[in-house]
N, C-alpha and C positions, 0 to 999 in steps of 0.2 A: 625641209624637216629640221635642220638645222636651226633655224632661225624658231621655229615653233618648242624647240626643246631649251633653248635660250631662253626666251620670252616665258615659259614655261614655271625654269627656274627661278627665273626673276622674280614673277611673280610668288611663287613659295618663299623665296628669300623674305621679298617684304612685307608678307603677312605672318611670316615666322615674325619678324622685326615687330611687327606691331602688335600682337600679342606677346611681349616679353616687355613692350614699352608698354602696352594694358596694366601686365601682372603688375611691372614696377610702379607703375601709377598706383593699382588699386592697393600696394601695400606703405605711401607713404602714410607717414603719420598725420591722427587729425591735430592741426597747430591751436592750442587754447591758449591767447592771448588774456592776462590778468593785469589790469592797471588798476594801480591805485596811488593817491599823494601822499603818504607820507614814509618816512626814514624806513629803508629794510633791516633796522636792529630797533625795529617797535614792536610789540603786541601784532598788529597787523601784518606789517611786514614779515615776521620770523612765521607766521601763520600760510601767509602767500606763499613763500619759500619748501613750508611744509607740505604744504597742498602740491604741489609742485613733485617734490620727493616722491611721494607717496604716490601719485598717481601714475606717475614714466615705472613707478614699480609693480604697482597692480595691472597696468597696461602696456606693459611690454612691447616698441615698437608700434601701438595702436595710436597713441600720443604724443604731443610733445607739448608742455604745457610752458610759456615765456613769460616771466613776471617781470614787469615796469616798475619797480618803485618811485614815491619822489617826484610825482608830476611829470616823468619823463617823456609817459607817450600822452598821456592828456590832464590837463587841469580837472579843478574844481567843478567847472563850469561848466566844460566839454563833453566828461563824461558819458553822460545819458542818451544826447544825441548822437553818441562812436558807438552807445552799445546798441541802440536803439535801428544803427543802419549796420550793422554787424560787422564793425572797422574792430571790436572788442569783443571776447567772449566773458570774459566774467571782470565783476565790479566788485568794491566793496566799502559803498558810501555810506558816509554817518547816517545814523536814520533820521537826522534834521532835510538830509536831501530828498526826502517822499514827499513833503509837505508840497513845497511847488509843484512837484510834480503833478499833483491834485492828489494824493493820498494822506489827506490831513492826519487822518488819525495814526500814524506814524511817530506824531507830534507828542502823542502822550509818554514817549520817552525822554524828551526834551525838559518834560516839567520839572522844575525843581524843588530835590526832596521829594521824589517821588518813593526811591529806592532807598533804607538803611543800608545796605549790605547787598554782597553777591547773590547770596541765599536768594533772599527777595525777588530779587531779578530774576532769576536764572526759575522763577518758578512762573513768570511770564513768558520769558523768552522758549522756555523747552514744555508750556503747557498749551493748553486750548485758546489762550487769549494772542499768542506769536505766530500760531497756526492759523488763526480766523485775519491776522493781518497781512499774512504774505499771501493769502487766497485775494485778497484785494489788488494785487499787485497783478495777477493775471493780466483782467483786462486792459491795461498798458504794456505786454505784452512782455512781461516780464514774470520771471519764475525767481523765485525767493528759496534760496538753499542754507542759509543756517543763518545765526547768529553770533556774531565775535563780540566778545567785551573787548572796550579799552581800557575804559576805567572812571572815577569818580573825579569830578573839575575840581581846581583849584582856580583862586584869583589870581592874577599875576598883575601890577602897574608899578611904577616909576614912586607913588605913593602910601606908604602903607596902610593895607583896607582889613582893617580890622574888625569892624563893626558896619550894618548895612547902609550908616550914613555915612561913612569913609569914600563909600564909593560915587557920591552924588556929584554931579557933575564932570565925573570922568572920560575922557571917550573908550570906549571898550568895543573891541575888536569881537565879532559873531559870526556864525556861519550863518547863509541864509534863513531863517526862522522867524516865524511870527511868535513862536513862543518865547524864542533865548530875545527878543526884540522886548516882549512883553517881561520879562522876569527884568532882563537891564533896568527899563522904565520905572520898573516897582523898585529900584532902588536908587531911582534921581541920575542914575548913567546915562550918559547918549551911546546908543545903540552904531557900532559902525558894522557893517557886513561887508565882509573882504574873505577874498579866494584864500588859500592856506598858505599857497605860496606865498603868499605875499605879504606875510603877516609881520617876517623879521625884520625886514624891510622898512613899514608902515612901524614898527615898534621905535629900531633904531634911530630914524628920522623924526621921531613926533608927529607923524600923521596920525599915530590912537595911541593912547595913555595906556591900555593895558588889554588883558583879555583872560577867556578862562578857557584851561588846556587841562586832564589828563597829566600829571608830571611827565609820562615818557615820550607826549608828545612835546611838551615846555623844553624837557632837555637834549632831545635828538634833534631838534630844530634850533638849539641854543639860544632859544628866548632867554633863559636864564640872565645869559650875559649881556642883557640889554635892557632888562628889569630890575629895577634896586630891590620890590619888594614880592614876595609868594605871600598870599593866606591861603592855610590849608582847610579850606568852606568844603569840601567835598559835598558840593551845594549841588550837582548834575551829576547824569551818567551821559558818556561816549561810549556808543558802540556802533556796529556798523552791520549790514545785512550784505550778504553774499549773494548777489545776485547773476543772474544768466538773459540770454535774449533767448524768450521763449521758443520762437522756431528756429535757434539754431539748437535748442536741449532735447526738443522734442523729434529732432531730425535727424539724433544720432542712432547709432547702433545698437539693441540693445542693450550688449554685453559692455559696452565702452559708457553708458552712461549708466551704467549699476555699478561700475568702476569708479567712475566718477563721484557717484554718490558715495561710494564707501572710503574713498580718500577722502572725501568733503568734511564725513562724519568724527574720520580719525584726526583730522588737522586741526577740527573745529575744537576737539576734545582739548587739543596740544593748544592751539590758541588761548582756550580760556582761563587753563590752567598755571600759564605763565602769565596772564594780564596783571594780576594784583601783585605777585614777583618785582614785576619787571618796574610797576608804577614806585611800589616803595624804591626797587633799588635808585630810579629817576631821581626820585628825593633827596634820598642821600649824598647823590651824588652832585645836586643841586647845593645844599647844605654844605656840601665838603665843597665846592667850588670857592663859596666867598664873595660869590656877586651877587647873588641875591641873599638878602636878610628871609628866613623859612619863621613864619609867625604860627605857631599853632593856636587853635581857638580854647577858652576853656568851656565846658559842657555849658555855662548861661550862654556864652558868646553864641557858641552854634542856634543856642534856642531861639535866640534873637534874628539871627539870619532866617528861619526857617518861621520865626512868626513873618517876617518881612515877604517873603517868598512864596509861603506856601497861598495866598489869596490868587493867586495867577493859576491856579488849578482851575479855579471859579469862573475867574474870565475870559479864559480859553474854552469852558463848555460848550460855546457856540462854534468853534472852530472844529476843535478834536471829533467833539462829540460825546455827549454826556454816558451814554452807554459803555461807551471803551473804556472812560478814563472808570467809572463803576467797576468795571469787568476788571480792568486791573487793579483796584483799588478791593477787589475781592479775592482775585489771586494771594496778594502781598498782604492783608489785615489791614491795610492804612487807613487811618481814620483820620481826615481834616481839622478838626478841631483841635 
């Protein structure tokens, strides 16, 4: 009898044990891993961080959301296939990264001189034509949650590029792109494609003449100091899409992922609204440095870059896709000519 009222307890003991190690399991938090490369006092990074904030606040305990800045937990290059086997839950690569991926028409934000201004933009990115592009992203198995500006390129090289023939034969530093490959070409540059990290590096050493960065990426990466000249071409836009690995969004909870969405929506707002902030103050504080000479263009100069430029709309038709770049060239009033 003895033995049976032991045994008894025992067993109550450790199934009391294992429903209290259940509860504690089922109440840790879900861990959302965020990488991405570049400096956490950029436009993107202050956004990660926000995202971040916002979400352990609307999900109290349900969450816990770890932001990588800076290439920490993956490169350039890595990216896609950590989100793609669920080593990552959210990304937030330039949208020159879609192209390879097989999502060309990603690509027509790439083009240069697509965009005059934010307005512009932001009537692609928050209309029908940014929503019919991240439905594309599906079937790679990927869920599209907003869009972050970063900001308008400038030229950055060793030379000063003034004018579209300044830049002829310079090596210039791209992200992987057929288009920013094709815009180089139209101005007699050779095309280098190198990961982000690697850019200061490849700068400092004379492996590439120059390249074209957003100022708050130029100065949080202190290309600056390695660059004698900036033109300010604000000739492209950088930005970047928020993305998720489909079956791990679609697998959440569904009050944790209405959570999610609604910090997404609040950070995205705080992201965009300090991109153009954060780029001027980049400048200035490039300018106030002293290593680099900051050459502004005047309104013929610009026009000249942008007769030089804008022909790569044309020739990219068979890449992008004639329809997209229309769609957006209907959103924003742009007229090629």
């Amino acid at each position: 009898m003895k033995f049976s009222h032991v045994a008894g307890a025992l067993a109550a003991a450790i199934a009391a044990c294992m429903l209290a190690t259940g509860s504690a399991l089922a109440q840790q938090p879900i861990v959302v891993k965020f990488s991405h490369v570049v400096a956490a006092d950029t436009p993107k990074g202050k956004g990660a961080e926000k995202f971040k904030e916002l979400a352990e606040k609307y999900l109290p305990g349900k969450v816990k959301v770890e932001v990588y800045p800076n290439s920490t937990l993956y490169k350039d290059g890595e990216e896609m296939e950590a989100l793609s086997l669920g080593s990552v839950q959210l990304l937030a690569p330039s949208l020159a990264k879609f192209g390879p991926l097989g999502v060309r028409e990603f690509e027509v934000f790439d083009l240069p001189y697509m965009f005059d201004d934010y307005a512009e933009l932001h009537k692609v990115t928050e209309g029908p034509a940014g929503k019919a592009l991240f439905k594309k992203l599906e079937s790679k198995g990927i869920v599209g949650l907003a869009y972050w500006d970063n900001g308008f390129k400038i030229m950055s090289s060793n030379k000063p590029i003034k004018t579209p023939a300044d830049a002829k034969g310079q090596k210039m530093r791209i992200q992987s792109s057929q288009v920013l490959s094709a815009q180089m070409k139209a101005l007699g540059a050779l095309p280098q494609t190198m990961a982000f990290s690697e850019v200061y590096q490849a700068l400092q050493t004379g492996v590439v003449d120059g390249t074209e960065n957003p100022p708050s990426n130029l100065y949080t990466q202190k290309m600056h100091e390695v660059q004698k000249h900036v033109s300010v071409t604000n000739h492209g836009y950088l930005g970047y899409a928020v993305i998720t690995n489909k079956k791990f969004w679609d697998g959440l909870p569904a009050d944790v992922r209405a959570g999610l969405e609604r910090a997404m929506v609040d950070a995205t707002k705080y992201a965009n609204q300090i991109a153009k902030e954060e780029n001027d103050g980049a400048l200035e504080k490039v300018k106030a440095s002293g290593k680099s000479q900051v050459i502004a263009l005047t309104p013929a100069e610009r026009a000249a870059w942008k007769k030089a430029l804008v022909p790569v709309h044309k020739d990219m038709e068979g890449r992008i896709g004639k329809d997209t770049i229309q769609s957006v060239y209907t959103e924003t009033g742009f007229k090629p000519d």
